[in-house]
Each structure stands twice: as C-alpha cells, then as structure tokens.
DSSP file (Angstrom, degrees, kcal/mol; ACC not computed):
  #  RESIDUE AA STRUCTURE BP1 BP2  ACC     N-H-->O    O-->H-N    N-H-->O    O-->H-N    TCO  KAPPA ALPHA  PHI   PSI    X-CA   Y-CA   Z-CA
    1    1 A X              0   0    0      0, 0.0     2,-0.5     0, 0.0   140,-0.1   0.000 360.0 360.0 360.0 138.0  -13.2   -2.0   -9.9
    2    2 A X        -     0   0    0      2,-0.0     2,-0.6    35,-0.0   133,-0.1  -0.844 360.0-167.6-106.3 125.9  -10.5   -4.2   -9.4
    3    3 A X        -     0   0    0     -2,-0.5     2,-0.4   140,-0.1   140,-0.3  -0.726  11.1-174.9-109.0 145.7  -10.4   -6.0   -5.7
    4    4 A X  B     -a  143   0A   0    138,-0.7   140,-1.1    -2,-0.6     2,-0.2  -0.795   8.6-153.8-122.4  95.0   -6.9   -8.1   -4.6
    5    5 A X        +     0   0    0     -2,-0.4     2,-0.3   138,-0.1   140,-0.2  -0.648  14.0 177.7 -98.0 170.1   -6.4  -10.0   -1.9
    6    6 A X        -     0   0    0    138,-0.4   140,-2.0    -2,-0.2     2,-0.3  -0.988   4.6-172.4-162.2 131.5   -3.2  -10.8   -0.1
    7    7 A X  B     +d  146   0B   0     -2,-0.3     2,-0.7   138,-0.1   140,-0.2  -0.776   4.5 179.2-139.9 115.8   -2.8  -12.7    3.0
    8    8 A X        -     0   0    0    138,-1.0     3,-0.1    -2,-0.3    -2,-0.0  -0.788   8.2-175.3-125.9 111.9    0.2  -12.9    4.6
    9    9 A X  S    S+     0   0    0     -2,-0.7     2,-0.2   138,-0.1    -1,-0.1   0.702  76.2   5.0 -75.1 -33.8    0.4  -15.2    8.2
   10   10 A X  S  > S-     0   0    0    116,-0.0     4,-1.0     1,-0.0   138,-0.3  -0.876  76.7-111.0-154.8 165.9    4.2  -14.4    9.1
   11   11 A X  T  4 S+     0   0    0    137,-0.4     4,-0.3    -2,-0.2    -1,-0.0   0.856 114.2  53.9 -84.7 -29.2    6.6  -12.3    7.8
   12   12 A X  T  > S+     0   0    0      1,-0.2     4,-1.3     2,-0.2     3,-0.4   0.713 108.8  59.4 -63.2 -42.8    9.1  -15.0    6.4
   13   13 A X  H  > S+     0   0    0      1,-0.2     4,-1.2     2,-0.2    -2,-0.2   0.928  85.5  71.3 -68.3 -35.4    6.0  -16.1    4.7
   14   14 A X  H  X S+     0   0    0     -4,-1.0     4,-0.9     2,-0.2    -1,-0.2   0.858  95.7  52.6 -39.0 -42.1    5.3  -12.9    2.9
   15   15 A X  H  4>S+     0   0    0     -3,-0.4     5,-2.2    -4,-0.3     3,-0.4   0.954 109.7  53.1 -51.0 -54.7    8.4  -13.6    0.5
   16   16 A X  H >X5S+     0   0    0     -4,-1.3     3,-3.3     1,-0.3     4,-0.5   0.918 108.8  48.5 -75.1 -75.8    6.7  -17.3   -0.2
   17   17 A X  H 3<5S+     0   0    0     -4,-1.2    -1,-0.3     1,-0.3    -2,-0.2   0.595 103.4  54.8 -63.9 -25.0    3.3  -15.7   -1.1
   18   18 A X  T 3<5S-     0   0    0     -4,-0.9    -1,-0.3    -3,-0.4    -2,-0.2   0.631 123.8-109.7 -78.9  -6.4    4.6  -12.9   -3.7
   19   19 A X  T <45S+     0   0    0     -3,-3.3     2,-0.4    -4,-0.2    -3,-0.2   0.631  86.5  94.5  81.7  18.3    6.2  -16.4   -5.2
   20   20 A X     << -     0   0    0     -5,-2.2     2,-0.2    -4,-0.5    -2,-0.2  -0.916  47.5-167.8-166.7 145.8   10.4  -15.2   -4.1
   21   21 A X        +     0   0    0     -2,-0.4     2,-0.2    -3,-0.1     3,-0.1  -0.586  34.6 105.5-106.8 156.5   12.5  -15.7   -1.5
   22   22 A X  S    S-     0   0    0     -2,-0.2     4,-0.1     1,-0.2    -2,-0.1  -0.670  73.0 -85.5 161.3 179.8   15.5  -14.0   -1.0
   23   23 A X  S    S+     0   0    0     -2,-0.2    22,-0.3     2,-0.1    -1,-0.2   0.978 101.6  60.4 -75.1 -38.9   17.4  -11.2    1.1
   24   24 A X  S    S-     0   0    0      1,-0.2     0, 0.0    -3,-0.1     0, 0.0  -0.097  99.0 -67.0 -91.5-173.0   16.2   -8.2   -1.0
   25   25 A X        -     0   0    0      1,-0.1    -1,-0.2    17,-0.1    19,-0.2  -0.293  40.2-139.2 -83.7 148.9   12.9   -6.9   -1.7
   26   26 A X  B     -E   43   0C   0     17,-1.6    17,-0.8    -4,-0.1     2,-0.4  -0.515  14.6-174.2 -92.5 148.8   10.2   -8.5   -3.6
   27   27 A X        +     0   0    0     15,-0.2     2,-0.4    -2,-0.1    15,-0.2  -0.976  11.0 169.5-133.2 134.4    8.0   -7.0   -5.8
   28   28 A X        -     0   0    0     13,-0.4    13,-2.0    -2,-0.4     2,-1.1  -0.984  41.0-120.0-148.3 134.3    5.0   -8.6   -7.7
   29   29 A X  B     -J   40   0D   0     -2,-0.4    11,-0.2    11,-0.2     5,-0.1  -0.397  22.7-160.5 -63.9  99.9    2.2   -7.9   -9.6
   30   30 A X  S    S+     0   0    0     -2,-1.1     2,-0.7     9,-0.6    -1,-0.1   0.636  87.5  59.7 -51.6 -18.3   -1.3   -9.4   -7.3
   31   31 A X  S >  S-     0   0    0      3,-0.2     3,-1.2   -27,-0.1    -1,-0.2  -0.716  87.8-152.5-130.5  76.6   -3.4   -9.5  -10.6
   32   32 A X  T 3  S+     0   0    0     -2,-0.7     2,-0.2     1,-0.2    -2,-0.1  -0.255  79.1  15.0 -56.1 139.6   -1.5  -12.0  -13.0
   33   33 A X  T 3  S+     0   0    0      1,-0.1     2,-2.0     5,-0.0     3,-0.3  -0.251 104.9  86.9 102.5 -51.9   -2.0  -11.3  -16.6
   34   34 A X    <   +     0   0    0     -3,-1.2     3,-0.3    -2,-0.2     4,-0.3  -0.591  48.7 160.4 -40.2  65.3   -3.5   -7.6  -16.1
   35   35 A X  S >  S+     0   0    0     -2,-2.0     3,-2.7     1,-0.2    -1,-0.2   0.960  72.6  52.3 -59.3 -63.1   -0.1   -6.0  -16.2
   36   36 A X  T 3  S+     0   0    0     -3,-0.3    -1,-0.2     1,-0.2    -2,-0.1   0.686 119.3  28.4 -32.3 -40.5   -1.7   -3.0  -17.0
   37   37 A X  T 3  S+     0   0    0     -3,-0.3    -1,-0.2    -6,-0.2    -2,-0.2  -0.140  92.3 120.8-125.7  34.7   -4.2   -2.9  -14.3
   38   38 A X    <   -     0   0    0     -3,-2.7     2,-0.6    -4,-0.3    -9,-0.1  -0.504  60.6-123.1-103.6-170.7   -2.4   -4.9  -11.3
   39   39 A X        -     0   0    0     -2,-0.1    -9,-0.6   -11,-0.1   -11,-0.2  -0.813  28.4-137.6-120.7 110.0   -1.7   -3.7   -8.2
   40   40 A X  B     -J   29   0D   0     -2,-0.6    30,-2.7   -11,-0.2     2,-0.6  -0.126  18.6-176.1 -56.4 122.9    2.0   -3.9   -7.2
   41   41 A X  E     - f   0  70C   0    -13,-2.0   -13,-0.4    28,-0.1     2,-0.4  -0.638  15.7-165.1-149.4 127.2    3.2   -4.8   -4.2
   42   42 A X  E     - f   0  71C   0     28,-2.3    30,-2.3    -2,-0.6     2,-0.4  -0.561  14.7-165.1 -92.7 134.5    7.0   -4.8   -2.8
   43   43 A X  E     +Ef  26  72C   0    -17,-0.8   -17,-1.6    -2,-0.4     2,-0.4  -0.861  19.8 170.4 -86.0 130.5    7.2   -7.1    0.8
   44   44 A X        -     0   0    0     28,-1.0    30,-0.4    -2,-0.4     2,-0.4  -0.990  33.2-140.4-148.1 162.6   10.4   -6.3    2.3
   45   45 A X        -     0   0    0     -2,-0.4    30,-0.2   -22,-0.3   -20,-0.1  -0.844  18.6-160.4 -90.8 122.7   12.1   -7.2    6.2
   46   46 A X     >> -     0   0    0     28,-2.2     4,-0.9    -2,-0.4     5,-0.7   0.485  21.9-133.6 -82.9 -14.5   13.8   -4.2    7.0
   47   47 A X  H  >5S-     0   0    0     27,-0.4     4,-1.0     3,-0.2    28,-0.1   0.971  71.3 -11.3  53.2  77.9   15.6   -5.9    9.2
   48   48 A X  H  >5S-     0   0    0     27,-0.2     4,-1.4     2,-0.2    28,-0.2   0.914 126.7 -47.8  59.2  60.8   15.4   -3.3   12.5
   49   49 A X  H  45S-     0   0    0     26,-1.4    -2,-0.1     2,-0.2    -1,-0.1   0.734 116.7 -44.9  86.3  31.5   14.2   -0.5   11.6
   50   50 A X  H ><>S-     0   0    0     -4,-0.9     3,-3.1     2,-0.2     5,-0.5   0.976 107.4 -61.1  29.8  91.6   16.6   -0.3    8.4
   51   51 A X  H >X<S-     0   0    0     -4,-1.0     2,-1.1    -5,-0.7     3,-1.0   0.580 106.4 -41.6 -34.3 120.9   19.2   -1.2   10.3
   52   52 A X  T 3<5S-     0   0    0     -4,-1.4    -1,-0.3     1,-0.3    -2,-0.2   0.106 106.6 -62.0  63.7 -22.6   18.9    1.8   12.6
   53   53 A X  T X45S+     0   0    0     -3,-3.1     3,-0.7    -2,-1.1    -1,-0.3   0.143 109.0 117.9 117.1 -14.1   18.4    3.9   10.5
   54   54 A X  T <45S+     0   0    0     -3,-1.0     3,-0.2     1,-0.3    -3,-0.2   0.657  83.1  53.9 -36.6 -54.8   21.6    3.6    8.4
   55   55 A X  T 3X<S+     0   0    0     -4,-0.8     4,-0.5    -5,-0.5    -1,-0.3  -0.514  72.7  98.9-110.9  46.5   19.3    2.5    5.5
   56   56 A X  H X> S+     0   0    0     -3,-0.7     4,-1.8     2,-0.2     3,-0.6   0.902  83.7  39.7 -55.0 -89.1   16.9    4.7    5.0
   57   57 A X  H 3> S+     0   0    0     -4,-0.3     4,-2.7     1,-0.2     3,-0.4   0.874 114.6  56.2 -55.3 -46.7   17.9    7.0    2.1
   58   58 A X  H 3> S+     0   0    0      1,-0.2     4,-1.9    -4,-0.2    -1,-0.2   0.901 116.9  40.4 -69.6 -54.3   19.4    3.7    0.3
   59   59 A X  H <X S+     0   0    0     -3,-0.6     4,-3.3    -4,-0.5    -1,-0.2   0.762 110.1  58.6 -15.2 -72.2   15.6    2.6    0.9
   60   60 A X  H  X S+     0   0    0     -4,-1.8     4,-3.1    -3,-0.4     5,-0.2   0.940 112.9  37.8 -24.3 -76.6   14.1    6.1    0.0
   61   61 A X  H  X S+     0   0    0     -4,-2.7     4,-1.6     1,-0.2    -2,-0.2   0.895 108.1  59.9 -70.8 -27.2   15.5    6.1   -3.5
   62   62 A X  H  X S+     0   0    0     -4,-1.9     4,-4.0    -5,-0.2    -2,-0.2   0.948 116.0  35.1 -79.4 -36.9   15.1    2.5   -4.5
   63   63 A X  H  X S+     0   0    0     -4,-3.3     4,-1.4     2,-0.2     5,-0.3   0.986 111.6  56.0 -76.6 -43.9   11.1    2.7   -4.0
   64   64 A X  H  < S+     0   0    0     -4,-3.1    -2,-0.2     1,-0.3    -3,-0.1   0.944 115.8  45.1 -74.6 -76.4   10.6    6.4   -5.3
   65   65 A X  H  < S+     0   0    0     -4,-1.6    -1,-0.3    -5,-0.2    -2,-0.2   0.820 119.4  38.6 -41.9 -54.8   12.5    4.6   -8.5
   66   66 A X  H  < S-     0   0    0     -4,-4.0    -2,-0.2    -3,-0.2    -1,-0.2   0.995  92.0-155.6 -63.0 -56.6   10.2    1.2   -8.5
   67   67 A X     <  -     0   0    0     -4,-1.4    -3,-0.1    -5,-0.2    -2,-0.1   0.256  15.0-168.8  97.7  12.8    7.1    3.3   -7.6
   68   68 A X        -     0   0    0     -5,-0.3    -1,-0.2     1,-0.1    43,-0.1   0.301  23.5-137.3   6.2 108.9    5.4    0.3   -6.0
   69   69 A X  S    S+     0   0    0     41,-0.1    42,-1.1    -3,-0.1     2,-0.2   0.985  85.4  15.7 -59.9 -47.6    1.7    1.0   -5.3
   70   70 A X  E     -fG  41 110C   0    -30,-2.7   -28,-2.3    40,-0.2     2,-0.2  -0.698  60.7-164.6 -92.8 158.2    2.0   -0.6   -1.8
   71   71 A X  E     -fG  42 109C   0     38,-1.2    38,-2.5    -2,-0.2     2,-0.2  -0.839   4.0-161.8-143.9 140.8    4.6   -1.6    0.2
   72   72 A X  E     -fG  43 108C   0    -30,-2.3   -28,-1.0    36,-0.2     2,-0.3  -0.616  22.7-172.1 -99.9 150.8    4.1   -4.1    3.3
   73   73 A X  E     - G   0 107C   0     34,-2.9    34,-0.9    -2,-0.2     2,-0.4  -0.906   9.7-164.0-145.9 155.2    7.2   -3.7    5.7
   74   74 A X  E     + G   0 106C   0    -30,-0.4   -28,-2.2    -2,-0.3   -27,-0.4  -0.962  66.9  39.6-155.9 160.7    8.2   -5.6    8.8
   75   75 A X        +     0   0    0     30,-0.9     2,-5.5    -2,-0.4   -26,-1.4   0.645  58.5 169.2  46.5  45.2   10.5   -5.0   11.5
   76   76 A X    >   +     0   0    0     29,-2.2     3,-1.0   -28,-0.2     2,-0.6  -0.149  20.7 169.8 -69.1  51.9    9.5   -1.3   11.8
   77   77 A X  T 3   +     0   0    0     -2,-5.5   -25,-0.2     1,-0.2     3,-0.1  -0.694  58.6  15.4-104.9 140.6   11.5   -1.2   15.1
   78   78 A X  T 3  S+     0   0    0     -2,-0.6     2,-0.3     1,-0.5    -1,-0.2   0.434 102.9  99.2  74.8  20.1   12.0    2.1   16.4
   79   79 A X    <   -     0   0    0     -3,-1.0    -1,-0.5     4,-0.0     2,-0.2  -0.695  54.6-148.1-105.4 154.8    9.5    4.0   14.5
   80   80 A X    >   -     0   0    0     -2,-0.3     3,-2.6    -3,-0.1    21,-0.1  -0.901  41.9 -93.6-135.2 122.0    6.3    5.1   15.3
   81   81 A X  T 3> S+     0   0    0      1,-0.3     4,-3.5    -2,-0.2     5,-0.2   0.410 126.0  55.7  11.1 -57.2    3.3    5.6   12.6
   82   82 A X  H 3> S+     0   0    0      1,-0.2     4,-1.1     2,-0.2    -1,-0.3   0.742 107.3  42.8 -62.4 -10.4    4.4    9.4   12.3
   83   83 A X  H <> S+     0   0    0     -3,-2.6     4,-3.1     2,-0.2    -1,-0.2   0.823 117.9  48.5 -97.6 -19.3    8.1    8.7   11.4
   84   84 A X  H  > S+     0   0    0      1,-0.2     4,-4.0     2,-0.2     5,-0.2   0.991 111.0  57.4 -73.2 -39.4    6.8    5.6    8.7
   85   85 A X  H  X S+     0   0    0     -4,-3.5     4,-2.6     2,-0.2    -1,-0.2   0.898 108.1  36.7  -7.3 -92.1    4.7    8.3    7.9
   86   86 A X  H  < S+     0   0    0     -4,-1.1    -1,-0.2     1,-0.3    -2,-0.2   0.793 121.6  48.1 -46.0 -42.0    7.6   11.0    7.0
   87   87 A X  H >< S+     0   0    0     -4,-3.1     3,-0.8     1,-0.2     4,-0.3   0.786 102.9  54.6 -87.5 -23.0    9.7    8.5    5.5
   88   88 A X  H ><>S+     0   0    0     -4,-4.0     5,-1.9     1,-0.2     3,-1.7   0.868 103.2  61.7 -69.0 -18.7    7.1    6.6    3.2
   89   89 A X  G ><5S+     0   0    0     -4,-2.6     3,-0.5     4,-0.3    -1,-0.2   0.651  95.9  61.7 -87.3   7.4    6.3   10.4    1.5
   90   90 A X  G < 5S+     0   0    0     -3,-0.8    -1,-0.3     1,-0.2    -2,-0.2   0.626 108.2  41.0 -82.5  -2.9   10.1   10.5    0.3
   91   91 A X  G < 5S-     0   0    0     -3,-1.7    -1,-0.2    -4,-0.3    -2,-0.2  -0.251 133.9 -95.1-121.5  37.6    9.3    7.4   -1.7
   92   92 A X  T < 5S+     0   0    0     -3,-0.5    -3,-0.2     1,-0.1    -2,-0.1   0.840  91.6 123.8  52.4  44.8    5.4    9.0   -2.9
   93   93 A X      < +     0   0    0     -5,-1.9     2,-2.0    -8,-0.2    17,-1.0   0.265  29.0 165.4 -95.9   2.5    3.7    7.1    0.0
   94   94 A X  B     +h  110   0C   0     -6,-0.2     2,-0.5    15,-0.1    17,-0.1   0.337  61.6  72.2 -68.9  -8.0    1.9    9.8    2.1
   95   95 A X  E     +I  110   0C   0     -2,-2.0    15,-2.8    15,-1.5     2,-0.3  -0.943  54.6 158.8-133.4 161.0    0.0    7.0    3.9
   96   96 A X  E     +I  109   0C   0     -2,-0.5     2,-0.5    13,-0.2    13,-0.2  -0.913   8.8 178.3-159.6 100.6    1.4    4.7    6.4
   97   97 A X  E     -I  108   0C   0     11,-2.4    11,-5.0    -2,-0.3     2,-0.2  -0.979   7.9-157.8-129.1 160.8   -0.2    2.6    9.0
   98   98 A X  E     -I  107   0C   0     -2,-0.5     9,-0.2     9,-0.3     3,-0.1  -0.551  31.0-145.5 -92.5 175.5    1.0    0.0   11.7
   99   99 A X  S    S-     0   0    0      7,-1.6     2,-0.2     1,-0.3    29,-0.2   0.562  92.0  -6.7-118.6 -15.1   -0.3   -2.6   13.6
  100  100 A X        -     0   0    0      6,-0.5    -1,-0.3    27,-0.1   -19,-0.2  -0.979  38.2-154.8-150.1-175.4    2.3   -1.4   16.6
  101  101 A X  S    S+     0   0    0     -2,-0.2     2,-0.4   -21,-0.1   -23,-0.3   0.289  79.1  75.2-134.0  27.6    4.8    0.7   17.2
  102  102 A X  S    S+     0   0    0    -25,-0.1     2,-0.7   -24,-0.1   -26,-0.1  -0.949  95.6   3.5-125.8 142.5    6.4   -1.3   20.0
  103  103 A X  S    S-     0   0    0     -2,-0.4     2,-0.8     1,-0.1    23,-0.1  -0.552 127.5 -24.5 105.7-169.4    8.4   -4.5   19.3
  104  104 A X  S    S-     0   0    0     -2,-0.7   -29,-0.1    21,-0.4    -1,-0.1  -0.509  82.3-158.9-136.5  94.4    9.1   -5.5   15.9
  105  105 A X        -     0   0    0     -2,-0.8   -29,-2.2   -29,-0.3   -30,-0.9  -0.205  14.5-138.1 -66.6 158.0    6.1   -3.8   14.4
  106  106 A X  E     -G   74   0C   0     20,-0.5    -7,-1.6   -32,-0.2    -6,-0.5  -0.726  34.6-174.9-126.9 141.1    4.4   -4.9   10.7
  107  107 A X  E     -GI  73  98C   0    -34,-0.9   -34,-2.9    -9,-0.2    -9,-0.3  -0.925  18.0-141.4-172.9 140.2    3.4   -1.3    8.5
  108  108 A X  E     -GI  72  97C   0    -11,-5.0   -11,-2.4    -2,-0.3   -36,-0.2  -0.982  10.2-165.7 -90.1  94.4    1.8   -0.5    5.4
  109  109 A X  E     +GI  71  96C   0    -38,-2.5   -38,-1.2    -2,-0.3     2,-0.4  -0.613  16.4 171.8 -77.4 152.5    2.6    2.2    2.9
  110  110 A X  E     -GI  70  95C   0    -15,-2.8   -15,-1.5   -17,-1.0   -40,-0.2  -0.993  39.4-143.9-153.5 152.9    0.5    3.3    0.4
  111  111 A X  S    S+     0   0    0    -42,-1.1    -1,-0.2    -2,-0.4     2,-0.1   0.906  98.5  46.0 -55.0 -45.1   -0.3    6.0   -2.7
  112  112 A X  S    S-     0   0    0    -43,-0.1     2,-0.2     1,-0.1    23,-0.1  -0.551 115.1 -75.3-119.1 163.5   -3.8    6.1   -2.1
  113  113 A X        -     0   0    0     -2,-0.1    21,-1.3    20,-0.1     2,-0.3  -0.468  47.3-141.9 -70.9 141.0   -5.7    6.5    1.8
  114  114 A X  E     -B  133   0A   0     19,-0.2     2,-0.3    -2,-0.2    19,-0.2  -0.538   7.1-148.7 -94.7 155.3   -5.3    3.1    3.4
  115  115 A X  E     -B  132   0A   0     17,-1.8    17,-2.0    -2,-0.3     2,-0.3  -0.879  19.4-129.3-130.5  87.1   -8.6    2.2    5.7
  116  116 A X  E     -     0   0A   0     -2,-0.3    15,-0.2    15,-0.3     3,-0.2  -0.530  26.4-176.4 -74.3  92.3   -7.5   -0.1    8.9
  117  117 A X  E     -     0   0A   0     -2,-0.3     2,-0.3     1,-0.3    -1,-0.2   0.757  65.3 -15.3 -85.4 -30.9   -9.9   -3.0    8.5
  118  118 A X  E     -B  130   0A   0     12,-1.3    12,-2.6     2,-0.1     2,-0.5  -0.845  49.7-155.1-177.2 129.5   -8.6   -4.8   11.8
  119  119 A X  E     -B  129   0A   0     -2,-0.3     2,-0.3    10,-0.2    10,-0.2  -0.948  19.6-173.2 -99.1 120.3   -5.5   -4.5   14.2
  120  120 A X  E     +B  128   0A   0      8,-3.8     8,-2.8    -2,-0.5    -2,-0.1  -0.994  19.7 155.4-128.9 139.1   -5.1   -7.9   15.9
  121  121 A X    >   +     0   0    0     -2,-0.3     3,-1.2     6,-0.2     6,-0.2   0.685  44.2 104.2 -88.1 -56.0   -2.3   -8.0   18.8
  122  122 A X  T 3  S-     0   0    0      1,-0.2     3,-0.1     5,-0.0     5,-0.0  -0.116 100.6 -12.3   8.9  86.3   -3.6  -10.6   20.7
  123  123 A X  T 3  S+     0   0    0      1,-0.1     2,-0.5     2,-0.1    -1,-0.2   0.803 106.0 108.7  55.6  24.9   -1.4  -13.9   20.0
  124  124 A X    <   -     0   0    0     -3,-1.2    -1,-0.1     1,-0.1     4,-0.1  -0.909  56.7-160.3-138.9 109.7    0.4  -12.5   17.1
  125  125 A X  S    S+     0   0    0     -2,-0.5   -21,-0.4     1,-0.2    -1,-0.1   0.981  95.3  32.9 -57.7 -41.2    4.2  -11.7   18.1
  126  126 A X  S    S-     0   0    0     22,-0.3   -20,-0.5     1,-0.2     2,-0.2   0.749 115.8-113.3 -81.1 -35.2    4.7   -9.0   15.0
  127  127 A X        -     0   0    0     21,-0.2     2,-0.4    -6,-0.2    -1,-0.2  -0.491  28.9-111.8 111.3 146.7    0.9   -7.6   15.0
  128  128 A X  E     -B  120   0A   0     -8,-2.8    -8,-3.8    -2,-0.2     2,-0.4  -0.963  22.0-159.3-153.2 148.5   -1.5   -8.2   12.1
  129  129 A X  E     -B  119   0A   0     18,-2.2     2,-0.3    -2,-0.4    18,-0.2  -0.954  11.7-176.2-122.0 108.6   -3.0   -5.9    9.7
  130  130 A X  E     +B  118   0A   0    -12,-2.6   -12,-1.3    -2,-0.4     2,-0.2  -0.858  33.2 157.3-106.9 145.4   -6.1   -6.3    7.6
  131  131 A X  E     -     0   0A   0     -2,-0.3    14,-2.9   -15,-0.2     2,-0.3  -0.865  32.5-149.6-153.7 138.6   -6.4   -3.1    5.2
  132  132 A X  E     -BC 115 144A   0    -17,-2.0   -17,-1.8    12,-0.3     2,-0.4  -0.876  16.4-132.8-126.0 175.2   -7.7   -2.0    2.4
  133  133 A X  E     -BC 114 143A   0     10,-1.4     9,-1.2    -2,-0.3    10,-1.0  -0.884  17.5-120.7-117.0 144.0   -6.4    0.5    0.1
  134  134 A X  E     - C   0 141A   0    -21,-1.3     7,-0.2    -2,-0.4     6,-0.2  -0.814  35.5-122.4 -79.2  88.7   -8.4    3.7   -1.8
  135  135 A X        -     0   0    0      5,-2.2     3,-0.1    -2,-0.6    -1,-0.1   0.212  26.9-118.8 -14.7 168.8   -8.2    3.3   -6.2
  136  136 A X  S    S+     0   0    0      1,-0.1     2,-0.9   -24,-0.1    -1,-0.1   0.884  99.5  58.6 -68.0 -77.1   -6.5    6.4   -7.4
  137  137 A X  S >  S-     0   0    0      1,-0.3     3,-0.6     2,-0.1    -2,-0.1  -0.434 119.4  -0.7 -63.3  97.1   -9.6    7.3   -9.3
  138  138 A X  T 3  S-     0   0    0     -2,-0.9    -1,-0.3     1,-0.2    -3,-0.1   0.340  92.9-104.0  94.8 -18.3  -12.8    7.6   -7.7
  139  139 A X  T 3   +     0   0    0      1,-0.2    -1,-0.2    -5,-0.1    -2,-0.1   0.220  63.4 167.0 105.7 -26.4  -11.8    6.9   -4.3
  140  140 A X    <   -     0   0    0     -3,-0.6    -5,-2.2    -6,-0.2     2,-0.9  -0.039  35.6-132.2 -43.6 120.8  -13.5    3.2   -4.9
  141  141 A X  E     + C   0 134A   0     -7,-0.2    -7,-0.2     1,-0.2    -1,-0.1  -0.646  59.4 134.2 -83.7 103.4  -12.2    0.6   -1.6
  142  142 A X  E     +     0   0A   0     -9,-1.2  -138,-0.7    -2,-0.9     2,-0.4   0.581  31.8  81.8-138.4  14.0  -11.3   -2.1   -3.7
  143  143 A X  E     -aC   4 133A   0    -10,-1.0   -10,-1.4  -140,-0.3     2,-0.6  -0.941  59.0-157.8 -88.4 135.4   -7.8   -3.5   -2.7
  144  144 A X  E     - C   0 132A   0   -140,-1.1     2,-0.5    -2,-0.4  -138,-0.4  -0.970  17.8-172.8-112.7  94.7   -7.8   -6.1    0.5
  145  145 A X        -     0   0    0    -14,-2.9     2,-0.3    -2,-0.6   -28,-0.2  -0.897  11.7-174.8-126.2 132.2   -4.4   -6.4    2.4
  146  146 A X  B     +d    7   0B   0   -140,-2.0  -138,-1.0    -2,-0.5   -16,-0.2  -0.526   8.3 161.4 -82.6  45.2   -2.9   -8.6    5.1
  147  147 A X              0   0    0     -2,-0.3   -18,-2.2   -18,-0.2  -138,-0.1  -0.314 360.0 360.0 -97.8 145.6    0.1   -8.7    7.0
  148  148 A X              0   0    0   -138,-0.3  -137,-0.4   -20,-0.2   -22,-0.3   0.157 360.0 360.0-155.1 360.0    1.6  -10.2   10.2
C-alpha cells in the first residue's frame, strides 16, 4: 500500500507545496520517483466558484483530459457538496467533499470514496480538510490529504 501525505496550511500555499506557483493549475506527482505508482494531485483557486460559473465546462474538459487522481479546490463559492458533486463526475470524480459550503469554501474531488478524517472551522477563514482517499484496488485507506 502506498500512503502520501499532503499538508496544505492556506490556499496560496498549496501552489508552494506541489513545488509551482502560477495562475493555472498545478499538477504533481506526491510520490517522486514512483511515476508509476504516485498519486497525482492537481491544486487549483477557482477563483469564485469558476468565476460564476462561466468556467465550468472549460474546467470539466481540462481534468476529464489530465485524469488527475485527486483534485483539491478552493474558492468553491456558491456550490454546495451536491453541485461539486455533479460537476466533479463530468471530470470521473464521483466523490466530492467540503469543509463548507458557505464563504469561500476548500473541496476535495476524488476517483476513489474519500473518508472525512476532520472538518476544522474554528479559526480557519477557508475551512480545513483532513481526508483520506480509498486505492482503486482493494478499497485499502492509504492516501492522507489536507487542505485549508
């Protein structure tokens, strides 16, 4: 089993920990040197709820095309868990948690069922999200992920 962890403090910080800054989304492999066996994960700012909604489908196609196993999201504003829902399974996500849905909420997508290790609200403007993610194969909880 292969375990990853990822811990991500702020959302601006999220760029810095995948090792690249910039406006579009990052994507990195968490287990250097395994290519084969790492677990991919794109950070991206959506920057309000893709913008409105405007950017959705542009969104849509570019992950269905990377195939990301995760993706960590921030500024989910105006969504609620059911809509990240609906929109991560046009890009083969069919799970999706937050940490709120009020605000400028922090969200997980994922292939495999995600397991909501701890929601902290409390002193955290964005929310934080401890999660871990379900292997493909055998169902075995071995990926760890953070976001805020």
């Amino acid at each position: 089993m292969r375990i990853s962890n990822i811990a991500v403090p702020c959302a601006s910080l999220a760029l810095a920990v995948v090792g690249l800054l910039g406006p579009a989304p990052t994507r990195a492999a968490v287990s250097p040197g395994a290519e084969e066996d790492a677990l991919e994960i794109v950070a991206w700012n959506v920057w309000n709820g893709f913008s409105g909604g405007s950017q959705l489908a542009a969104a849509t196609e570019w992950r269905a095309r990377e195939a990301p196993d995760v993706v960590a999201l921030q500024e989910l504003c105006g969504l609620d868990e059911e809509a990240l829902r609906a929109a991560s399974a046009g890009w083969g996500h069919p799970h999706a948690v937050m940490a709120k849905e009020t605000g400028y909420p922090v969200g997980l997508t994922s292939r495999s069922p995600i397991e909501v290790v701890e929601r902290r609200l409390e002193g955290m403007h964005h929310g934080y999200l401890h999660a871990r993610t379900a292997e493909e194969s055998g169902g075995a909880w071995g990926q760890a992920i953070r976001v805020a």
